[in-house]
N, C-alpha and C positions, 0 to 999 in steps of 0.2 A: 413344336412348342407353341403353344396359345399365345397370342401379343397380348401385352399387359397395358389396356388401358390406363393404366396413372403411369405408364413410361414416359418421361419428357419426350424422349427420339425414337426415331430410326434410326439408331450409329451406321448408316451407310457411309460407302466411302466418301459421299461429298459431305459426310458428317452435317446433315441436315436437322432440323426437329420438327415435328408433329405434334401440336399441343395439342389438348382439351380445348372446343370454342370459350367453354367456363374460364378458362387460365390464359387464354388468351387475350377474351377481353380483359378480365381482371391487370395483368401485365399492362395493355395498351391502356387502360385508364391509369393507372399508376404513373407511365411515362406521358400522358398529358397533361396532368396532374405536375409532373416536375418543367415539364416543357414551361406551362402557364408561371413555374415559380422562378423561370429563367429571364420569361420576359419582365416580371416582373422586376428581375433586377436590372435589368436593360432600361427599363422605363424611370427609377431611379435616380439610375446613374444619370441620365439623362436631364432628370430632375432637380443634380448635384444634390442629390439626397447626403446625409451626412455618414461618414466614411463607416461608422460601427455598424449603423445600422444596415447597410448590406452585408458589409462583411456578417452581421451575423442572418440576414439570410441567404447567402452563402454557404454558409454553414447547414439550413434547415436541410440545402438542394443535396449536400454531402450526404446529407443524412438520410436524404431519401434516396439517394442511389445507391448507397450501401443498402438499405432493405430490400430496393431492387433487387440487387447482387445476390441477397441472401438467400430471396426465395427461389430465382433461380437456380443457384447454386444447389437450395435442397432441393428442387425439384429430380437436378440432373443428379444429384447422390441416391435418393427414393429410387428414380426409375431406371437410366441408364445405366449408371453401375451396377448398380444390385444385379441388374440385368445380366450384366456382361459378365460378372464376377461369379454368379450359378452358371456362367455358359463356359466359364473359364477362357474368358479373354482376358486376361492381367494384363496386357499393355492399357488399359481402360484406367487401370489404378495408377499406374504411369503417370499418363497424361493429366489424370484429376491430380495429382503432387504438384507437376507440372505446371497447371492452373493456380493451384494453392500458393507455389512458390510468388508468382507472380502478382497475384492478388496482396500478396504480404513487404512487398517490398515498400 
């Protein structure tokens, strides 16, 4: 079978991934992107900045790691499931509930 360039992985056993340079950098600016709005809140505090006001950008960082989550998540829906699910590996679909369950607590 052809490997499918928009697959997040290589579901090897050490269950690794292989991204697109494009999606990777994209990913890695995103996470400095939130890094930058962490110290920000560190700087703040430090600041004794007044209590809402982190708290609500607190909030922005939540919000940017859940989009994180997002894209990754669809990423690994798009490639490696799809993947694994025409190859008929359904422990794949398992372990994505698995994930889900988790994600939702």
């Amino acid at each position: 079978m052809e490997e499918n360039k928009n697959c997040c992985c290589h579901c090897q056993s050490d269950k690794t991934t292989d991204r697109s340079e494009e999606e990777y950098k994209k990913l890695m600016n995103r996470l400095s992107r939130i890094e930058g709005q962490i110290k920000g809140i560190k700087g703040m505090l430090e600041k004794d900045a007044y209590c809402t006001d982190i708290i609500m950008q607190v909030s922005a960082v939540t919000a940017a790691l859940n989009a994180f989550n997002k894209e990754i998540l669809a990423s690994h829906i798009k490639g490696c499931v799809t993947r694994d699910i025409l190859e008929g590996k359904d422990e794949t679909v398992d372990d994505l509930l698995k994930t889900l369950q988790k994600l939702m607590k």
